[in-house]
N, C-alpha and C positions, 0 to 999 in steps of 0.2 A: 713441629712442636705446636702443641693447643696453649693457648691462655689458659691460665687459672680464670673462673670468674671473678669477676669485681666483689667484694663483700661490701655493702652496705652497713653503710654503720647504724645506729638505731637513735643518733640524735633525731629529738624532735623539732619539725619548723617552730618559727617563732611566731604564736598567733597571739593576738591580743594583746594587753596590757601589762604590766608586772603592779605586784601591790604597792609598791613606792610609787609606781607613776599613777596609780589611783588618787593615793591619798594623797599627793601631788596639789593633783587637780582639785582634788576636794575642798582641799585648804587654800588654793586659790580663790575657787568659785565661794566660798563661804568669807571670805574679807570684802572680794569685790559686793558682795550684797550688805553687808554689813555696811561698809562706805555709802552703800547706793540707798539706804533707809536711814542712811542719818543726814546723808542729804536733801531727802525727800520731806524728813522731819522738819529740818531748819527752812525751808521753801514753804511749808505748810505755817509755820509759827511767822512767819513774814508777810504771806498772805492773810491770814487773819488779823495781827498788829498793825496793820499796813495806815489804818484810816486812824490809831489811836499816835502811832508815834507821827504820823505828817500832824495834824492835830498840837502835839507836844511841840512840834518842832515849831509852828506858827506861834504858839506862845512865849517861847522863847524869843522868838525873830522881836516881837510885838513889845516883849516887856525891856530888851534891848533900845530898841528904836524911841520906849518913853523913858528910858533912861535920861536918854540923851535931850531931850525937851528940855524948854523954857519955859512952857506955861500948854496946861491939858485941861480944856472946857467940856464936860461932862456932860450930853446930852444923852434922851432914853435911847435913840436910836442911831448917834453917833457919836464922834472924839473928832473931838479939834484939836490941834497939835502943833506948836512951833517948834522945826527945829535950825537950829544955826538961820535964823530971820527969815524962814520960811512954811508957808502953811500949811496942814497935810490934816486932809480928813478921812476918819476909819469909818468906813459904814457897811452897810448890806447893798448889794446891787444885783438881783434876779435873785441868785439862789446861790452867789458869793460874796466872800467876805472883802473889802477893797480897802487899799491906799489909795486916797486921788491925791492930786499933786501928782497928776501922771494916772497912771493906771494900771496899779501892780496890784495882782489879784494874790491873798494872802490865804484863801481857803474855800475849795469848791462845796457843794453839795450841803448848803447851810439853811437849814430851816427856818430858826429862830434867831435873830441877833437883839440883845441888849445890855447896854453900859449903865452903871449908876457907882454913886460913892458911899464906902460905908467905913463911920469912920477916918481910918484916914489913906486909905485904901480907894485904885479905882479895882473895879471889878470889872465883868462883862460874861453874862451869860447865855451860852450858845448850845441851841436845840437842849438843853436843859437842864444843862452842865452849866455848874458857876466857875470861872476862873478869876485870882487875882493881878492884873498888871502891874500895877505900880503901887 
C-alpha cells in the first residue's frame, strides 16, 4: 500500500509584528520620551536658576544669622556683628563673600560688595543688586 501524500495546510508563518504589538510599542516609546523632555526641561531650569537661588539662599542664611545679633556696625565695605558675645565680620575677600570669626565663605564669584543703612534698614549691594538684611 502507497501513502496518501501529506496535504499541507496553507497557514501562513508568522512574520513580523501584529498591530497591537505596534501600537504597543508606540505608546511606550512615546511616554518614555515624554518623561525624558520634561526631565531634560527641569535640569535645564536648574542650571540656569542655579546662581539666582544659591544667591537667595545666602540671603537668607545672612538675614537669619543678623537676626540673631546684639549689635551690627555698618561699614561701606563690611558688617560687624555680635552674636551670643561673639564677633563676626561680613566682608569681601578675592572674589567671595566671607564670615570671619573662622572662615565660612557665604558666596563665591562676587564682584562688587557693599553695606550701608537707609533708614532703618541695613542693606548690602552686590555686583549691583541691592538687598535688604535686617
Amino acid at each position: 500500500m502507497k501513502k496518501a501524500p501529506a496535504i499541507r495546510s496553507k497557514r501562513s508563518k508568522k512574520n513580523g509584528f501584529t498591530m497591537i504589538e505596534v501600537l504597543l510599542a508606540l505608546m511606550i516609546t512615546t511616554i518614555c520620551m515624554g518623561i525624558g523632555m520634561a526631565y531634560l526641561q527641569t535640569a535645564q531650569k536648574l542650571l540656569t536658576n542655579h546662581d539666582s537661588v544659591q544667591r537667595d539662599l545666602m540671603i537668607l542664611q545672612l538675614r537669619y544669622f543678623l537676626a540673631s545679633s546684639s549689635s551690627i556696625d555698618t561699614f561701606d565695605d563690611h558688617l560687624e556683628v555680635v552674636v551670643r558675645h561673639e564677633q563676626f565680620t561680613i566682608e569681601k575677600d578675592k572674589d567671595r563673600l566671607i564670615k570671619r570669626g573662622g572662615y565660612e565663605i557665604l558666596e563665591e564669584n562676587v564682584d562688587d560688595v557693599r553695606f550701608f543703612e537707609h533708614e532703618e534698614g541695613i542693606f548690602m549691594e552686590m555686583d549691583d543688586e541691592i538687598y535688604q538684611l535686617y
